[in-house]
C-alpha positions as CSV (number, residue, x, y, z in Angstrom):
1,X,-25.4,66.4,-39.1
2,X,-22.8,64.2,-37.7
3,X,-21.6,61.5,-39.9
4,X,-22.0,57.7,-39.0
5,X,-20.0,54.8,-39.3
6,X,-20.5,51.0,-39.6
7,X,-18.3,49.1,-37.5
8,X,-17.1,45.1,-38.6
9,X,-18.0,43.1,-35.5
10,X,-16.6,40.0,-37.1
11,X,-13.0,42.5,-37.2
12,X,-13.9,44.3,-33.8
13,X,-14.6,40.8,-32.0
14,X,-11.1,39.4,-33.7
15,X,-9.2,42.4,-33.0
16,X,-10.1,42.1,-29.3
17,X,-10.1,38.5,-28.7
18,X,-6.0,38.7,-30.6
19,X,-5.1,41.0,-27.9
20,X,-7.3,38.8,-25.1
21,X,-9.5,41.1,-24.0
22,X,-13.0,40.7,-23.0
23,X,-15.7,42.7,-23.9
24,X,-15.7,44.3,-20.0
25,X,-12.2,45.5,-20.7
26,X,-12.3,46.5,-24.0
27,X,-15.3,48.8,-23.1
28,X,-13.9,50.2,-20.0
29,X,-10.3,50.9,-22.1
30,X,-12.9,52.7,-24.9
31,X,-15.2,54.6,-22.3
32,X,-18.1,52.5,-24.1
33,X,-20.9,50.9,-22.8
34,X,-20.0,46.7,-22.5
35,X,-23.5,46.0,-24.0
36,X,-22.6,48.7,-27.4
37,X,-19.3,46.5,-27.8
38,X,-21.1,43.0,-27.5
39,X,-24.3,44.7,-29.9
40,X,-21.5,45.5,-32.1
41,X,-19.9,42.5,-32.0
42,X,-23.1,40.3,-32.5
43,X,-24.5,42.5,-35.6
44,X,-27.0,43.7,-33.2
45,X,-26.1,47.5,-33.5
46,X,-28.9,49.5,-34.8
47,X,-26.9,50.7,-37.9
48,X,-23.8,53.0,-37.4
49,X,-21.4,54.8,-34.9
50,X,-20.0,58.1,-34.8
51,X,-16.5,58.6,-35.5
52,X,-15.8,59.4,-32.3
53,X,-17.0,56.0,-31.1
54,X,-14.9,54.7,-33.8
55,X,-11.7,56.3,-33.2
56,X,-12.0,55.3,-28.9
57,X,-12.7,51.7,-29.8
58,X,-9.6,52.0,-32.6
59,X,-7.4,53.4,-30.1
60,X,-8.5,51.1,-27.1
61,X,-7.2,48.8,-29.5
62,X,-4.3,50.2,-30.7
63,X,-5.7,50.5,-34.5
64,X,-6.2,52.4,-37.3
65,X,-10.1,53.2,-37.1
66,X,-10.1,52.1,-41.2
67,X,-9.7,48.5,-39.8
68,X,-12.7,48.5,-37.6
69,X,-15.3,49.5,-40.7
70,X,-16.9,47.2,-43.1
71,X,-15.2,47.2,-46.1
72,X,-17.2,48.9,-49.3
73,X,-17.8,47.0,-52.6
C-alpha cells in the first residue's frame, strides 16, 4: 500500500501565487490535473496525495516537498 500525503492548500496557493503563477500553469509545470490543484487549494481534496504528486507539485515549484504538507501537532 502506497503511502498518502496531505497537502497545505493555504501554503500550496501562497507558494504559487509568490511565484505568480496560476493554477493553469502550475498544473501544466506539475503534469496535474488544474481542477486537483484548485481542489487542493480550496480544501476540497478528498483527503491525501501520493508522494509522487507531492514531489511534482514541490518541484514545479521549486520546493522542498516538506513545505507543501500540513504541519503535525
Amino acid at each position: 500500500m502506497e503511502m498518502t500525503m496531505i497537502i497545505d492548500g493555504g501554503k500550496l496557493r501562497r507558494l504559487r501565487l509568490e511565484r505568480f503563477l496560476d493554477v493553469g500553469e502550475l498544473a501544466e509545470m506539475a503534469g496535474v490535473g488544474p481542477a486537483s490543484i484548485g481542489r487542493i487549494e480550496h480544501g476540497k481534496w478528498p483527503g491525501a496525495s501520493r508522494p509522487s504528486t507531492v514531489r511534482k507539485i514541490a518541484a514545479a515549484l521549486e520546493v522542498d516537498p516538506h513545505e507543501l504538507l500540513v504541519e503535525e501537532d
